[in-house]
BABA-190494 format. One line per 10 residues: number of its first residue (from 1); their letters; for each residue y, x, z of C-alpha. Coordinates in nm, 4 decimals. Each point is the difference from the previous one (the first is absolute). Layout:
<rs>
NUM) A) Y/X/Z; ...
</rs>
This chain:
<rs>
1) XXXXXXXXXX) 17.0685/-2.7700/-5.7197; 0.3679/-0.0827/-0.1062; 0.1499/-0.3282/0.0208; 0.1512/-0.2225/-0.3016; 0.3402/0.1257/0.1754; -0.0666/0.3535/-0.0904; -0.1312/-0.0533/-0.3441; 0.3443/-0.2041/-0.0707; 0.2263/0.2466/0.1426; -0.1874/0.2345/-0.2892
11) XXXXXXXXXX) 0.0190/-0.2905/-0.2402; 0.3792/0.0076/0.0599; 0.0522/0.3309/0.0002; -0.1450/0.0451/-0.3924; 0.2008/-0.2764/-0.0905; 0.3106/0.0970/0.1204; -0.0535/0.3324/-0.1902; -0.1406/-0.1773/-0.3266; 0.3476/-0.0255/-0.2311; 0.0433/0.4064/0.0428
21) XXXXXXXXXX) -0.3718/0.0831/-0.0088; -0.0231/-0.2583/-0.3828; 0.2543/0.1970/-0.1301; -0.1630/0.3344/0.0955; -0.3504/-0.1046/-0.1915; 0.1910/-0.0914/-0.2567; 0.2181/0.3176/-0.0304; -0.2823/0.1995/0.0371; -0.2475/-0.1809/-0.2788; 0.3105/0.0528/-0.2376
31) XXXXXXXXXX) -0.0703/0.3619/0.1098; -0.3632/-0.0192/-0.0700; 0.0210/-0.1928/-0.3383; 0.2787/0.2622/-0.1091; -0.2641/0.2929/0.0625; -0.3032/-0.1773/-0.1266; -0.0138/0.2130/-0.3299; 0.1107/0.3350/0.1441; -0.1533/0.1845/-0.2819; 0.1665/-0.1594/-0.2418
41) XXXXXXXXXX) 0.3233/0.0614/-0.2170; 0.1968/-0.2121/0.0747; 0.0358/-0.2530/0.3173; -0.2051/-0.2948/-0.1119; 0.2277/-0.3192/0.0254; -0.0979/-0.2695/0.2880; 0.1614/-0.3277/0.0843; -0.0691/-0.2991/0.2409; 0.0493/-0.3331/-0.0857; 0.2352/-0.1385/0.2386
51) XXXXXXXXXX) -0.1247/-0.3425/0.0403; -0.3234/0.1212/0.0659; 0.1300/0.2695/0.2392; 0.1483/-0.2812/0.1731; -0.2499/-0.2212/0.0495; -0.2162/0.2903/0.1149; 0.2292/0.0822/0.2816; -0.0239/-0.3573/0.0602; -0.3443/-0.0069/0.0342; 0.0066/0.3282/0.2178
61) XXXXXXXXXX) 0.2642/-0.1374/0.2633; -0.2184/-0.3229/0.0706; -0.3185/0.1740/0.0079; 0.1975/0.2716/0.2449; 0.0590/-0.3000/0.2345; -0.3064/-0.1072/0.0240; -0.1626/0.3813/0.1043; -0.0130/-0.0337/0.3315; -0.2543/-0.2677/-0.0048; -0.1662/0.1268/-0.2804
71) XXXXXXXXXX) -0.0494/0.3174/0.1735; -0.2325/-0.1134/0.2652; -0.2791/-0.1561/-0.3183; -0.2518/0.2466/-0.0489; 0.0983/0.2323/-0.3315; -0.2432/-0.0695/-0.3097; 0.0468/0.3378/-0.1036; -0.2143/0.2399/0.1177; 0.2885/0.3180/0.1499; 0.0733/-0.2435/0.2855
81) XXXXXXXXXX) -0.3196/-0.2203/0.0397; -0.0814/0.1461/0.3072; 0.0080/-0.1799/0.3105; 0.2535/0.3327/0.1566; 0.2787/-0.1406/-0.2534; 0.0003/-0.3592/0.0837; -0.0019/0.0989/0.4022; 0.3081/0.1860/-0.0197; 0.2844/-0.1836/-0.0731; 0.1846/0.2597/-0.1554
91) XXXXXXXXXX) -0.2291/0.1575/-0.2244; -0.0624/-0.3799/-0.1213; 0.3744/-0.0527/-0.1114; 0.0024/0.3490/-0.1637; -0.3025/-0.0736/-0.2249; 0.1744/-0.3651/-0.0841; 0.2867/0.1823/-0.1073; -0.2134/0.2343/-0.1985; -0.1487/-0.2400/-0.1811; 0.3058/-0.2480/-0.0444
101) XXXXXXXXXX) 0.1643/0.2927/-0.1560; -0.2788/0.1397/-0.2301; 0.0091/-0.3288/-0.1112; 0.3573/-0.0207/-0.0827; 0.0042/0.3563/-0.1612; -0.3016/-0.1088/-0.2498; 0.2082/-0.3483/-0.0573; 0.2835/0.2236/-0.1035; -0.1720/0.1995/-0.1916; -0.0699/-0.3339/-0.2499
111) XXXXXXXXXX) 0.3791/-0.0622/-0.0077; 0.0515/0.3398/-0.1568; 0.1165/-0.0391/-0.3278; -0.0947/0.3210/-0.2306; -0.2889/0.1192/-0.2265; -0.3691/-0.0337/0.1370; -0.0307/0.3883/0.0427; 0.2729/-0.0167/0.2244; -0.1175/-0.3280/0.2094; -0.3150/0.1858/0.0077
121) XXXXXXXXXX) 0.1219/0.2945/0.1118; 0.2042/-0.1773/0.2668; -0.2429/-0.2125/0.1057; -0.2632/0.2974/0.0445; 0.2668/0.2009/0.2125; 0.0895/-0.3009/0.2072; -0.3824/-0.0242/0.0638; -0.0161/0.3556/0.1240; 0.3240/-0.0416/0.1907; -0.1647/-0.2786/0.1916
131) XXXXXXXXXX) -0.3747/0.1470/0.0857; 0.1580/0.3101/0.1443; 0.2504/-0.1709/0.2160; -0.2260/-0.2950/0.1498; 0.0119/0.0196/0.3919; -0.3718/0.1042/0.0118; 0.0538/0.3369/-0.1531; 0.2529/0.0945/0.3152; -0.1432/0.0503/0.3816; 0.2990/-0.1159/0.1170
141) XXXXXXXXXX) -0.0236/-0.3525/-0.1403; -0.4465/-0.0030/-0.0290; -0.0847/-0.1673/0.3323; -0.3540/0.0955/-0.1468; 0.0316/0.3270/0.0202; 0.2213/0.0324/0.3342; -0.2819/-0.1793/0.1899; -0.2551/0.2265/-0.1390; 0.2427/0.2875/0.1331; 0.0175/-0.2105/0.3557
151) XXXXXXXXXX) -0.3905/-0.0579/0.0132; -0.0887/0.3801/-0.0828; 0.2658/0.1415/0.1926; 0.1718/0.1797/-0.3078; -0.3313/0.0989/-0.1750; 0.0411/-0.1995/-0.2901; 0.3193/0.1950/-0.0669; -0.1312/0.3435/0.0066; -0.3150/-0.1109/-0.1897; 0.2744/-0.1144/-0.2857
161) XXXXXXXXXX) 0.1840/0.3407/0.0618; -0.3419/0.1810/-0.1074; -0.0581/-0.2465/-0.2968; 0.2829/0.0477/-0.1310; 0.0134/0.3678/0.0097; -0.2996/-0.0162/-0.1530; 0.1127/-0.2449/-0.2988; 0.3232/0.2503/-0.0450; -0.2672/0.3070/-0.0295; -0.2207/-0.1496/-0.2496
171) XXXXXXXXXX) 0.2854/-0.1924/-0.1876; -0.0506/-0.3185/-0.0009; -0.0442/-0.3669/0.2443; -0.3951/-0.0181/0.1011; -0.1563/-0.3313/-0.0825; -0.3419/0.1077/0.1685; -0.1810/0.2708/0.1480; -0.0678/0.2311/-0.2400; -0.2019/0.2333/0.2278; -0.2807/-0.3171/-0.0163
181) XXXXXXXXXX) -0.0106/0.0956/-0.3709; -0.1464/0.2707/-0.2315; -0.0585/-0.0455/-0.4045; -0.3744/0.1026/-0.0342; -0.1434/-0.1209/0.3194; 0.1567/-0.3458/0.0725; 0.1802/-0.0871/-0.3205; -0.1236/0.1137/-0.3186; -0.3561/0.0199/0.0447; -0.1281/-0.1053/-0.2728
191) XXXXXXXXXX) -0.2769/0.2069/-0.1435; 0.0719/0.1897/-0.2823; 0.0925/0.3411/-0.1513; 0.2959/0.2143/-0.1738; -0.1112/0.0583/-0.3408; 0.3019/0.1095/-0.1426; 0.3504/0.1100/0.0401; 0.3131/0.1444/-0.1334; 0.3690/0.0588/0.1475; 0.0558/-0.4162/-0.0273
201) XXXXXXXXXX) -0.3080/-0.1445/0.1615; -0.3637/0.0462/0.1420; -0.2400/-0.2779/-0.2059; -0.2208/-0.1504/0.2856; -0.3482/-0.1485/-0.1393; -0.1652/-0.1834/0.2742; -0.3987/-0.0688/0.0846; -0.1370/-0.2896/-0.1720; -0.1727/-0.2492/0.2668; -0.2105/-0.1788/-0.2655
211) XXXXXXXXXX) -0.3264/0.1052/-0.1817; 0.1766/-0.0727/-0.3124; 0.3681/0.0151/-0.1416; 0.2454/-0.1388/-0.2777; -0.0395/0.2457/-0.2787; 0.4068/-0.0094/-0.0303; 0.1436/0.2086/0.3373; 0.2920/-0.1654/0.1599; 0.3361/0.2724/0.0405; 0.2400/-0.1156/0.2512
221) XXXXXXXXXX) 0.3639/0.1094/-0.0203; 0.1928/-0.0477/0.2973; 0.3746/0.0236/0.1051; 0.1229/0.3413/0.0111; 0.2221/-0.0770/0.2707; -0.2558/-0.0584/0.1756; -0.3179/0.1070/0.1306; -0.2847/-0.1324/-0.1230; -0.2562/-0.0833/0.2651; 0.2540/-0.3384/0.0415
231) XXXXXXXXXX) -0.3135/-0.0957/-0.2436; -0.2617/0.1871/0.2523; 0.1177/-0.1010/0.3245; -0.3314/-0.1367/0.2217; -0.3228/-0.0906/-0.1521; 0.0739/-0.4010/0.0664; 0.3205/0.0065/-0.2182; -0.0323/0.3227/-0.2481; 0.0470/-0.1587/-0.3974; -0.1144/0.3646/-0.0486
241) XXXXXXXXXX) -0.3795/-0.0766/0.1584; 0.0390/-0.3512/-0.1071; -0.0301/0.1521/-0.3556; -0.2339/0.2047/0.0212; -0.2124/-0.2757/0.2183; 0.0231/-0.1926/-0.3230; -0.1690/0.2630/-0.1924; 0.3015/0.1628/-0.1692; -0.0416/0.3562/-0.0290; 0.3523/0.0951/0.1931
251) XXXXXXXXXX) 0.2614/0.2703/-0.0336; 0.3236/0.0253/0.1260; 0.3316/0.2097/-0.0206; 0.1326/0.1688/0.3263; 0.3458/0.0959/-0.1319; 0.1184/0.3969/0.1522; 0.2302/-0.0937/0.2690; 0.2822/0.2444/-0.2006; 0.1992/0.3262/0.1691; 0.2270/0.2442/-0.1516
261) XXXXXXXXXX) -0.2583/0.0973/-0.2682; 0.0195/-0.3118/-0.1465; 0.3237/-0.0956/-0.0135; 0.0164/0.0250/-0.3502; -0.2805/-0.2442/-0.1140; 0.1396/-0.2895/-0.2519; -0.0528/-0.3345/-0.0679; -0.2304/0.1477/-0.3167; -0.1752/0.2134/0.2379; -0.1592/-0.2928/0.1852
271) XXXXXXXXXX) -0.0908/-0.1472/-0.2626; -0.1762/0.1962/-0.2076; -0.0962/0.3375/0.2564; -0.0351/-0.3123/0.2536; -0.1318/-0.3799/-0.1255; -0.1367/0.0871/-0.3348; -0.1832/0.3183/0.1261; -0.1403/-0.2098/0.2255; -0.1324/-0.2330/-0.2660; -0.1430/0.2616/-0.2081
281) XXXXXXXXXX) -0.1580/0.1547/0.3151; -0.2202/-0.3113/0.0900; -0.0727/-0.0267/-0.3470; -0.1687/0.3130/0.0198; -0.1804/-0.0011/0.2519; -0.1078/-0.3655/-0.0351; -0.0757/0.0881/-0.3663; 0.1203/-0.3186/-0.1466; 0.2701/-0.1112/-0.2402; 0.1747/-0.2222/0.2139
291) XXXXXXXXXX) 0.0460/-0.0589/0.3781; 0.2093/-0.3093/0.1991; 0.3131/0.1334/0.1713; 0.2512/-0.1568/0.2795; 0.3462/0.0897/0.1261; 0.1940/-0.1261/0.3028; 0.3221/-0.0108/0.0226; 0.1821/0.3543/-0.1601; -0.3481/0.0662/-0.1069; -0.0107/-0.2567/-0.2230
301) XXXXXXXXXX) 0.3536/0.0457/-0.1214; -0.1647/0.3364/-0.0802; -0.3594/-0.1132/-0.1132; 0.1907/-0.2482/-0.2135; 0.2548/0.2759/-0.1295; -0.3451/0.2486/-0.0876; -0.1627/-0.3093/-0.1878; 0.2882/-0.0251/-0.2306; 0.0063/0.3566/-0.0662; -0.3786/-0.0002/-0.0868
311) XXXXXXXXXX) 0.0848/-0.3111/-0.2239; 0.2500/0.1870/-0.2009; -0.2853/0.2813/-0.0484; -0.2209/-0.3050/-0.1684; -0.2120/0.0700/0.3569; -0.2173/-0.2538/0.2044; -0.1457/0.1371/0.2609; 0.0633/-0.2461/0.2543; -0.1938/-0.3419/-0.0225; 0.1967/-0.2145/0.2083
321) XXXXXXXXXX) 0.2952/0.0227/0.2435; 0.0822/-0.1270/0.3715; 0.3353/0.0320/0.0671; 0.0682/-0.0931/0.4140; 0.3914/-0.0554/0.0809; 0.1106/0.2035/-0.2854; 0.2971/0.0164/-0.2065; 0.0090/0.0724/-0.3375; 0.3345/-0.2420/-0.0569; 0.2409/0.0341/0.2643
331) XXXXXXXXXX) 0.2362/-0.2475/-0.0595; -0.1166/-0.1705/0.3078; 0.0233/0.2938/0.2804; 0.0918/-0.1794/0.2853; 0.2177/0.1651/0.2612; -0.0296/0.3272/-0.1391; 0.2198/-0.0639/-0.2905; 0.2784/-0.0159/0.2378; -0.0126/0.3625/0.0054; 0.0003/0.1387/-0.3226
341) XXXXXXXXXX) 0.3008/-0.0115/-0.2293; 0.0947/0.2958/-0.2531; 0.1921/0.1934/0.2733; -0.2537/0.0294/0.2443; -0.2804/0.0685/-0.3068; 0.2419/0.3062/-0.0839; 0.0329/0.0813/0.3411; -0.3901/0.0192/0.0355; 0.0015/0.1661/-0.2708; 0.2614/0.2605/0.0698
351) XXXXXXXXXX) -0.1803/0.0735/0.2829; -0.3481/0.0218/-0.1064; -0.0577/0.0100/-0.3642; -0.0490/0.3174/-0.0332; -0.2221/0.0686/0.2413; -0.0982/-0.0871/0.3648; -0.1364/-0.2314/0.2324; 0.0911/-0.3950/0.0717; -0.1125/0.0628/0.3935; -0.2842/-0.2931/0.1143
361) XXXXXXXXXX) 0.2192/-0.0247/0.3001; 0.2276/-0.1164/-0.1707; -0.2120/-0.2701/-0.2249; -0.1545/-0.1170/0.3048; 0.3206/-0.1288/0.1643; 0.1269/-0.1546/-0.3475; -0.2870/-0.2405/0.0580; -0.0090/0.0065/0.3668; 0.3671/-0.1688/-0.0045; -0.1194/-0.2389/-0.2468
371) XXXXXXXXXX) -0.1110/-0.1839/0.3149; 0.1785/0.1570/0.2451; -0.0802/-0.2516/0.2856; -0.3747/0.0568/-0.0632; -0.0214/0.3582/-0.0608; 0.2943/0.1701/0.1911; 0.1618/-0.1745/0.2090; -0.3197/-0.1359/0.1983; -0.1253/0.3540/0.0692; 0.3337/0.1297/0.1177
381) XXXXXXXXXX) 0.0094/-0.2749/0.2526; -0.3815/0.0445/0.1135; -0.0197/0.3802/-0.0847; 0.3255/0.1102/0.1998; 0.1246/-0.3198/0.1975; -0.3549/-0.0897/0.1341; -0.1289/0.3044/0.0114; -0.3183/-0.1540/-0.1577; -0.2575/0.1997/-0.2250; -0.0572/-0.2113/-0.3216
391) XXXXXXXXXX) -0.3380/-0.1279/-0.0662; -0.2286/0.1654/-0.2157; 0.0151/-0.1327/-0.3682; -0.1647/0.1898/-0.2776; 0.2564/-0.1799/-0.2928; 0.3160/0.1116/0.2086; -0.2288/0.3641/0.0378; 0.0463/0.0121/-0.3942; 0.3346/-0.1360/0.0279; 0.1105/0.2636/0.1558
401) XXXXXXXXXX) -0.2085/0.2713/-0.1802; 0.2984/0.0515/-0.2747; -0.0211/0.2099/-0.3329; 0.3043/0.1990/-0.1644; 0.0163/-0.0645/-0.4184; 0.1511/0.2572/-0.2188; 0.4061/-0.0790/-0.0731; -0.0395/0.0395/-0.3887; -0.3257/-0.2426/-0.0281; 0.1981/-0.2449/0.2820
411) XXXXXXXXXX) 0.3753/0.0176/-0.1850; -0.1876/-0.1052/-0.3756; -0.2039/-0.2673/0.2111; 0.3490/-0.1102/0.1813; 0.2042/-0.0032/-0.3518; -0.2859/-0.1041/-0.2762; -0.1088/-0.2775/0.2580; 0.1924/-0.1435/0.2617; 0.3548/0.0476/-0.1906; -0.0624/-0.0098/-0.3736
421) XXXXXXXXXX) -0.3567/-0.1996/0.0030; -0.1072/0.2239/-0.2851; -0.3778/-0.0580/0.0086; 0.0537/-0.3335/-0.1455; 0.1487/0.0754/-0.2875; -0.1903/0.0809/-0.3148; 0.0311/0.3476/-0.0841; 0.2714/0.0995/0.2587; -0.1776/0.2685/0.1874; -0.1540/0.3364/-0.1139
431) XXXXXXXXXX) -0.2592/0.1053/0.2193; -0.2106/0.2396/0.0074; 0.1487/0.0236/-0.4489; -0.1238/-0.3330/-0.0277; 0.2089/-0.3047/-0.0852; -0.1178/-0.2719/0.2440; -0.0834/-0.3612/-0.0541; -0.1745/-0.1762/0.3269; -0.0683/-0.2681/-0.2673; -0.2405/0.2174/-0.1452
441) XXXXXXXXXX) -0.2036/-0.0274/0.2894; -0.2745/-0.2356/-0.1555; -0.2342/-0.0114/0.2744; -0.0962/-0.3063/0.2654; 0.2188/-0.0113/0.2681; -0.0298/-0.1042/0.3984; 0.3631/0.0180/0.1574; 0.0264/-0.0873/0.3600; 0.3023/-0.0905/0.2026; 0.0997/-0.0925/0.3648
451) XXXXXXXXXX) 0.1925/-0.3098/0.0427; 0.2134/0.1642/0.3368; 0.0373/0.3503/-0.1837; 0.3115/0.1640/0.0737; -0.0327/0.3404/-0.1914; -0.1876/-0.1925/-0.3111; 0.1363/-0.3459/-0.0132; -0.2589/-0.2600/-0.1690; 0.2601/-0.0389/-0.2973; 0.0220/0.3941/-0.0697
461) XXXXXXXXXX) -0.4252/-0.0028/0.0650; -0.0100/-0.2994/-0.2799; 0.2451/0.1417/-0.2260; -0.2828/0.2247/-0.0921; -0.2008/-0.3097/-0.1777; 0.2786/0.0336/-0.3022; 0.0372/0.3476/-0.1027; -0.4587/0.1210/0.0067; -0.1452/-0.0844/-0.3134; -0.3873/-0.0671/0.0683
471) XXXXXXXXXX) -0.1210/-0.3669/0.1943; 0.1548/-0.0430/0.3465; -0.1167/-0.1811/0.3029; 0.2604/-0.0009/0.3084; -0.0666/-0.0517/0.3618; 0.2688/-0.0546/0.2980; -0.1139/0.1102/0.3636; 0.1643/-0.1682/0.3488; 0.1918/0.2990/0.1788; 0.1629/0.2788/-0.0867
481) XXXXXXXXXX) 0.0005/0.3055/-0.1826; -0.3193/0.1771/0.1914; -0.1657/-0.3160/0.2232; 0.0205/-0.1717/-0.3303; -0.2157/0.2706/-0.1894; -0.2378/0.0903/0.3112; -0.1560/-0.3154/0.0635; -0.4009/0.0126/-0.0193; -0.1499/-0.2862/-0.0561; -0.2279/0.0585/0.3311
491) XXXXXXXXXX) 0.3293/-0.0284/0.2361; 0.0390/-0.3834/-0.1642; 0.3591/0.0393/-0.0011; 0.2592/-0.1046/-0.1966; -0.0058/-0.1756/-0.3367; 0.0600/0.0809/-0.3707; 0.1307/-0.2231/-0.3012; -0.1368/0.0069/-0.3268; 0.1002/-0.2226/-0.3418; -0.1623/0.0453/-0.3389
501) XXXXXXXXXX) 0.3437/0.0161/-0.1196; 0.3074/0.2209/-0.0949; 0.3249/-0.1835/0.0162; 0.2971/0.2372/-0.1005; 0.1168/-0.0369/0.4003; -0.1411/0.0840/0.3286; 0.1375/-0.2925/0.1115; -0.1653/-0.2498/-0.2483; -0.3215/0.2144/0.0902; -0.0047/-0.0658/0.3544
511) XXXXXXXXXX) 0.0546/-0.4184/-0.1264; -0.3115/0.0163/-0.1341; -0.2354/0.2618/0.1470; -0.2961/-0.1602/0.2491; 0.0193/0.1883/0.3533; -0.3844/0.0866/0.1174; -0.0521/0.1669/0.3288; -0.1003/0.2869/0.1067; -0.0079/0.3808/-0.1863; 0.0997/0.0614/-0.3465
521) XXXXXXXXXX) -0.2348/0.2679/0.0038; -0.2516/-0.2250/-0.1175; 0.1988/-0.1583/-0.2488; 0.0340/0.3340/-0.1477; -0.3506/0.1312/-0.0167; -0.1339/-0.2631/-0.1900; 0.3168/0.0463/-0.2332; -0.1483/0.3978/-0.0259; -0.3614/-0.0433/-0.0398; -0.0257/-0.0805/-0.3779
531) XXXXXXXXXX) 0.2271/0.3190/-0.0609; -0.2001/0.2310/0.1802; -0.2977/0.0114/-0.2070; -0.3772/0.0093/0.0967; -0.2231/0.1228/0.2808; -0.0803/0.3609/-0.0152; -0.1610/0.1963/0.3184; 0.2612/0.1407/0.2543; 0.0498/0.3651/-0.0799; -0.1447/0.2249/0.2923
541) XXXXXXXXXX) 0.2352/0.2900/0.0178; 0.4117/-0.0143/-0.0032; 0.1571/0.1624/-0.3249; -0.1332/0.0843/-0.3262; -0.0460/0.3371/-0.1642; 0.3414/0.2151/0.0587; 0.1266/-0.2828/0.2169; -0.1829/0.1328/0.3129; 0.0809/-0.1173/0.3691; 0.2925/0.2421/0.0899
551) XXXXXXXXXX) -0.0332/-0.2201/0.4164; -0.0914/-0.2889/0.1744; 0.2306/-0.3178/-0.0105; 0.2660/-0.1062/0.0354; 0.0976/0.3727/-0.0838; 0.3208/0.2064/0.1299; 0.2472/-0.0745/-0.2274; 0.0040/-0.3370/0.1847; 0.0195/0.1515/0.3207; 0.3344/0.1876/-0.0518
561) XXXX) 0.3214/-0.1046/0.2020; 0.3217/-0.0720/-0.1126; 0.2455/0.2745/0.2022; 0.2383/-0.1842/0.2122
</rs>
């Protein structure tokens, strides 16, 4: 153990080097907020207030004094909880400082004085700046992961050697064992069959497990960005068997996980060779004249997008709508926004527009780094510091289990969406030759979104309420962007809010919406039963005339890999 004397003399040291190491952070977050819009332009212009600049250095010199009994407390955030921080001395102080200067950087951030992309912007790359360079990420300052090294005489390090050899081989961090995992025999199991396919997707019907079914199937679309067993996970939380559990007669898109021969496909094409071909499909082999449809996430921005086209044809094939954590406005994006401005639209363009691949790689770290401490910087820590073999975890399994998209179909998406918010204005788009209208959507409504989403923020999920013409009803979910929307009502989890009605805010929404507990699920399929039509008895083969069983479920297109 070290004395008080020793932690002093450390104490002393930092303060005697404080004046020269303020003005470094502060020459160097000039730095930062100069390159915080590198794509742009021109340099975007960024001032601090000096008063508040002052009083922040103010504040950072008496809380500086103070560190080296601070250091000794415990540290409420998790990095440096553990018991191997607070026993050495040193790595104690270094955390303290850490923290005392993420704190300061953020603080500065505030006093910047320039337009809101730009704060953003700088306030996003400070974040960055600070998970990658916290103490914990480094063996030399980790007393965590130097003990491990001590107590398995240098094991630990050549087990992190090998994982991260591994992780440079198949291109990207693991967040769990994906040897534990196989789609087919421990996720996506499901029962069903492929009764149909073209170059976009297979169409999964699945096998009813009740004598009798709603007359109107049920077509889920989901994200293309994803795969979609997310909704088929386990048996305990699939909204997939849920569904069909209910007595919906259930079929699902499994988008083509793209390569080189589709790196042409268009917005258009997945829409009308993709979500309305899908419609028609179930139709068909359902034989009826309308079926119930969902969309999560970019499948409902596409769902949404098809519906509109079929509107502008005078077509209704689709009785009602579930839209989960979609956006069909984007003024509210969240973080993303801070990304896209017209240079770095052209430059995606440039680069893809005519053709090519957006690698999943490369999608899957753009929302990794969303939550860097969570999703990166933990594993590089326990992965290669440790040594340690992440748990098994089916969500992170699909996580990980990325999907390219086609650059002409992802540069419309980035422009008409994200940048120019197109789909909300009447008669804007042309797609697939029809002028669209998403008021022209006259059909009941469910639109779900999760209160902690960071991909889908609950103002961009709401938004939705004022542009869909037919009756809507919306829900908000506790969590995030997928715990939110997988949340069975058998796990007792959780809670939902629901309010009768639709304020033009989210915010006067949330005022006046009653919280209930447990699954929205439940909410939902009450919401669905009076649009699904009667009891007829569950069909006893998959398909329907030409639309034969081409394989089993969940099918291969699902099962392709995205080349590192």
């Amino acid at each position: 153990m070290h004395s008080q004397a020793d932690w002093s003399r450390l104490a002393g040291q930092f303060q005697q080097d404080l004046g020269e190491g303020w003005k470094k952070a502060a020459e160097s977050f000039e730095a930062m907020a100069r390159n915080a819009n590198p794509s742009a332009s021109s340099v975007p212009q960024v001032q601090f207030d000096a008063e508040q600049m002052q009083q922040l250095q103010q504040a950072y010199l008496r809380e500086a004094a103070d560190l080296w009994n601070k250091g000794l407390e415990p540290s409420p955030d998790r990095r440096f909880a553990a018991p191997a921080w607070k026993d050495n001395p040193v790595s104690a102080f270094s955390a303290a400082v850490y923290l005392l200067n993420a704190r300061t950087l953020l603080g500065m951030v505030e006093t910047a004085q320039s337009d809101e992309k730009t704060k953003g912007r700088l306030r996003f790359a400070v974040e960055q700046w600070l998970a990658a360079s916290a103490p914990s990420n480094f063996m030399a300052l980790n007393p965590e992961a130097q003990k491990k090294a001590v107590e398995t005489k240098g094991e630990s390090i050549a087990k992190g050697m090998e994982n991260l050899w591994k992780d440079i081989q198949q291109g990207h961090v693991s967040m769990t064992d994906m040897s534990l995992f196989e789609v087919g025999r421990n996720v996506a199991t499901t029962e069903g069959a492929v009764v149909f396919e073209n170059d976009l997707f297979q169409l999964i019907e699945y096998r009813p497990l009740t004598a009798k079914v709603y007359e109107r199937p049920f077509l889920v679309v989901p994200p293309c960005i994803n795969k979609f067993y997310i909704l088929d996970l386990q048996p305990d939380n699939s909204l997939v068997r849920f569904l069909v559990e209910q007595g919906h007669r259930t079929f699902v898109v499994s988008w083509r996980n793209p390569d080189e021969s589709s790196q042409q496909k268009t917005w258009d094409d997945y829409i009308g060779d993709g979500a309305i071909r899908a419609i028609e499909t179930v139709r068909e082999i359902a034989g009826t004249e309308q079926i119930n449809a969902l969309g999560f996430c970019v499948g409902g921005t596409i769902l949404g997008t098809a519906l509109a086209v079929l509107a502008a044809r005078g077509e209704k094939p689709v009785a009602s709508l579930t839209l989960l954590t979609t956006l069909l406005d984007f003024t509210d994006t969240g973080v993303l926004d801070l990304f896209i401005d017209e240079d770095f639209v052209k430059y995606r363009e440039m680069q893809l527009g005519r053709g090519g691949l957006l690698k999943g790689q490369e999608l899957g770290s753009t929302f990794s780094f969303l939550r860097p401490n969570d999703l990166v910087w933990n594993y590089v820590v326990g992965n290669y510091l440790k040594g340690e073999t992440p748990p098994p975890f089916d969500l992170l399994y699909w996580n990980s289990d990325s999907t390219n998209l086609p650059g002409p179909m992802f540069t419309w998406y980035l422009r008409n969406t994200y940048f120019e918010n197109n789909l909300v204005k009447p008669g804007k788009l042309t797609v697939c030759g029809q002028k669209i209208d998403l008021g022209k959507i006259d059909i009941p409504a469910y639109i779900y979104g999760s209160r902690e989403d960071h991909i889908v923020p609950i103002g961009g999920a709401y938004a939705s309420v004022a542009h869909l013409g037919g009756k809507k009803r919306f829900v908000m979910g506790a969590s995030g962007h997928i715990a939110g929307v997988i949340n069975p009502p058998a796990k007792k989890k959780r809670s939902y809010w629901t309010s009768d009605r639709l304020p033009k805010s989210v915010d006067a929404w949330i005022t006046g919406a009653t919280e209930h507990p447990g699954s929205w699920w439940t909410d939902w399929s009450a919401w669905l039963k009076p649009m699904a039509g009667k009891q007829v008895p569950a069909p006893k083969a998959f398909g329907r005339g030409k639309h034969k069983v081409i394989e089993p479920a969940p099918g291969r297109y699902v099962k392709a890999k995205a080349k590192a």
